[in-house]
N, C-alpha and C positions, 0 to 999 in steps of 0.2 A: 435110315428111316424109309427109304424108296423101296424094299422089299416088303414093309410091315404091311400083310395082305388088309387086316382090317380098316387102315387107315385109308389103304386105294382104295377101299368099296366104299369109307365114307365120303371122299373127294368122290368118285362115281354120284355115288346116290344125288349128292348136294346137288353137284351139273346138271342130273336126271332131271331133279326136280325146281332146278332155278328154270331150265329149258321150257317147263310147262306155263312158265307163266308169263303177264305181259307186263308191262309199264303200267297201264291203266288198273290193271286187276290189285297191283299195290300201294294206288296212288299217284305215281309217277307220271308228269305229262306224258303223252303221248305225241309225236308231233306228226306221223304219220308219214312219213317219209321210209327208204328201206334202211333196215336193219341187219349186219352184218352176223349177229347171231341171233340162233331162237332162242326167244324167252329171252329172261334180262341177261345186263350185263354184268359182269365180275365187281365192277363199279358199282355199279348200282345196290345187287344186294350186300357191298359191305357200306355204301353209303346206307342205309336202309338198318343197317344193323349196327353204325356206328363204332367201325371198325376199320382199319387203314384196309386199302385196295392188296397190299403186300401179303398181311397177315390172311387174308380170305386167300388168297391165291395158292396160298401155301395149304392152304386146309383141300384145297381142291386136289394140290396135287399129291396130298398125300404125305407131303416133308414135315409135318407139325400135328403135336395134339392139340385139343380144344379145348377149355374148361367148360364147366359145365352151366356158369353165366352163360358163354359166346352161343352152347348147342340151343340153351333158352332160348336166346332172341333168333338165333337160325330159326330155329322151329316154328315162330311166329310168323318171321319176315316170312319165309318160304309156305306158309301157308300150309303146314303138316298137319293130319291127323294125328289122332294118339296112335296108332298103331304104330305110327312112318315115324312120329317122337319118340316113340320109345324105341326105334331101332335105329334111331342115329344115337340115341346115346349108349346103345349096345353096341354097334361100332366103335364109340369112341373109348370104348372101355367104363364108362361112368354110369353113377347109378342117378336115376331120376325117382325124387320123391312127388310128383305131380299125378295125383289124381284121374282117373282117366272121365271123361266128360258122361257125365251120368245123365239120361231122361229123364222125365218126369214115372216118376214112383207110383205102380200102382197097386191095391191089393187084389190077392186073387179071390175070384168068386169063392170058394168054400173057406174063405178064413173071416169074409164077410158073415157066409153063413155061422158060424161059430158063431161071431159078434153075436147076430141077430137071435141067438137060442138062446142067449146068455140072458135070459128077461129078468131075473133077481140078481145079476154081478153087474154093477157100473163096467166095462171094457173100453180102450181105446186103441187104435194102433198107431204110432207114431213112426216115422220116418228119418232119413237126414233132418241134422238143425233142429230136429224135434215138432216136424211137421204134422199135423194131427193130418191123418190118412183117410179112416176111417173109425167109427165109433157104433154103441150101439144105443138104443133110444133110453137106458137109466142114464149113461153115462151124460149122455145131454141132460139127462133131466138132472143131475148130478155136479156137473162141472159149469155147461152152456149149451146153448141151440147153436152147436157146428157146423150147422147148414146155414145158420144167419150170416156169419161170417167169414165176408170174401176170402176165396180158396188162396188168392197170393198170403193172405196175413192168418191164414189156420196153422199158427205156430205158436206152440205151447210156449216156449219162453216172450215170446211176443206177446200171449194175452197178460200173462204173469206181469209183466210191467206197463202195459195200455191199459187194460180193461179194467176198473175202476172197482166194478163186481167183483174179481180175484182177492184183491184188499181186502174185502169183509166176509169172502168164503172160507178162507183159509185164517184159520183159527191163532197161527204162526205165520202171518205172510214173508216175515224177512228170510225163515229158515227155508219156505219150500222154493224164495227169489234167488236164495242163495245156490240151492243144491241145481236148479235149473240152469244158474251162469255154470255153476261148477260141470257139468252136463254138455253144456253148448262146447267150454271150453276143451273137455275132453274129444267132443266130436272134430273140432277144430287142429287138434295132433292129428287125425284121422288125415281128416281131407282139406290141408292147410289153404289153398289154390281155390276152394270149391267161392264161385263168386259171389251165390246168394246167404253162404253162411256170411261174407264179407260184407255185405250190403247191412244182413241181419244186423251184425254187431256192432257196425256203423251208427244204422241209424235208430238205436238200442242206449246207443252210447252218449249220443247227441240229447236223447229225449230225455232220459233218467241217470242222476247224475251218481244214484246209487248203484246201478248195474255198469257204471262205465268205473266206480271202485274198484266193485266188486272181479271186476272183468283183470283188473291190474292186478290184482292178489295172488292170478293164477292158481287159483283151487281146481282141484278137479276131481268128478265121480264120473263112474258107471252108473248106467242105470239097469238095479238091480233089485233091490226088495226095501219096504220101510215103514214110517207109519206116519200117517198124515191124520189130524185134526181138523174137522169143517165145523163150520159154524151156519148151517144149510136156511136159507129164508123161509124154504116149508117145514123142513122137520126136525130142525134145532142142531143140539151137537150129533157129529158123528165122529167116532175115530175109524178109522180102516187103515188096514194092511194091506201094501200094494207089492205086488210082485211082476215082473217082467220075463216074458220068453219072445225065442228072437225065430223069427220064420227062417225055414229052410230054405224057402223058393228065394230067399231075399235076406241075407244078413244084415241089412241097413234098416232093415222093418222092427218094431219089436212091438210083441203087443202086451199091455198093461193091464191087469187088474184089479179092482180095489174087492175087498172082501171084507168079513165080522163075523166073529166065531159065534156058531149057532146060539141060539136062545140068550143071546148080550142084547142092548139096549139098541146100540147099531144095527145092529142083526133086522130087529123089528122096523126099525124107521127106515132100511131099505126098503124093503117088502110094502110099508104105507108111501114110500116114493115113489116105488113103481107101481100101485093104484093110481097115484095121484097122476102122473107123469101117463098113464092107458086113460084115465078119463080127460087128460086136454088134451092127448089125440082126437080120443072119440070127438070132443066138442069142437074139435078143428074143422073135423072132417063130416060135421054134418054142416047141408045147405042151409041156407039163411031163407026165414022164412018171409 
């Protein structure tokens, strides 16, 4: 095994990068005294990783492979980015299903503008976990005021089971609760690791004892095309056809919209929603006399 060049480059790397760190940066007292090596010791990151001093020594020198638990916690202990994670598990020959740490998700100006043309089509764009991104002003008048609420919790399956309003907008609420967990859960094969989908489902799970069912059923959709049923408080029933396209700039964006075949009854009671929905602008936005 002492020839297998990828396994020296993984002992290399490990050393490189145990070398750069300190006691303190992972916890570990520091007693301020000298130190015999830079960066921790051998000891240390396999106490740290919960591992015999033997087995770590051997990964360093190269005489053993690693599973892909051990490169897990390596890659924590040692404090790796995704890049440096995914290329010790390329060293080790393994394949890593971990997500790489994603930013905060934003839409670009012209798909905004789109939104904002859109003045007779409800639009939304959703994100990871189903994070409402961006919308345009039917679609609030339509669904909710997006901008009322807090940017952490603009998450469509979040409002689907908090918001109390969802219950009586939707004409079918179990079916669109349903296809929404089946949604999450598909997104969740995607980006298993991802920690706010985790939190999501958590505290989803905790709150509603039908989506922590539902969640155990394992159902799963795409979010693709369908038809949805409202029961709207201004302008009565709607049924509309939603269809979904996924941004170029961003494959984890998708944007949503609802529609009514010309001259149907829906058709009309967009068009009086989107009067209704431009005159409590206007009445917003004049001063108070």
């Amino acid at each position: 095994m002492t020839g297998n060049v990828p396994l020296n480059e993984l002992g290399e790397f490990l050393r490189k990068r145990r070398a750069e760190l300190s006691p303190r940066t992972v916890g570990l007292p520091d007693t301020g005294g000298p130190r015999r090596v830079t960066g921790l010791r051998r000891e240390e990151v396999a106490q740290l990783a919960s591992i015999s001093t033997d087995y770590y020594t051997r990964l360093e020198q190269g005489r053993m492979q690693a599973s892909a638990p051990v490169l897990d916690v390596l890659a924590r202990v040692l404090h790796l980015d995704d890049d440096e994670r995914g290329y010790l598990f390329q060293l080790a020959g393994k394949t890593t299903t971990r997500s790489r740490s994603r930013g905060r998700q934003k839409v670009q100006p012209q798909l905004q503008r789109v939104l904002d043309d859109l003045t007779a089509t409800p639009a939304v764009v959703q994100g990871r976990r189903g994070d409402i991104l961006a919308w345009n002003a039917l679609a609030a008048a339509l669904v909710t005021d997006f901008s009322r609420v807090p940017e952490k919790h603009r998450n469509y399956p979040r409002l689907i089971f908090t918001d109390p309003a969802m219950r009586t907008l939707y004409a079918d609420w179990e079916a669109s609760a349903r296809l929404a967990v089946a949604q999450l859960r598909m997104e969740a094969a995607k980006y298993p690791e991802d920690p706010r989908l985790i939190e999501l489902v958590g505290e989803l799970s905790l709150r509603d004892k039908q989506f922590a069912q539902w969640w155990g059923d394992h159902k799963v959709a795409a979010r693709t095309v369908g038809t949805k049923a409202l029961d709207h408080p201004v302008v009565g029933e709607l049924v509309l056809d939603w269809d979904t396209l996924t941004a170029n700039t961003d494959p984890d964006q998708n944007l949503t919209v609802w529609t009514a075949a010309p001259g149907s009854p829906t058709h009309d009671r967009l068009r009086i929603l989107a009067s209704w929905a431009a005159e409590q602008r206007l009445s917003a936005s004049q001063p108070l006399s």
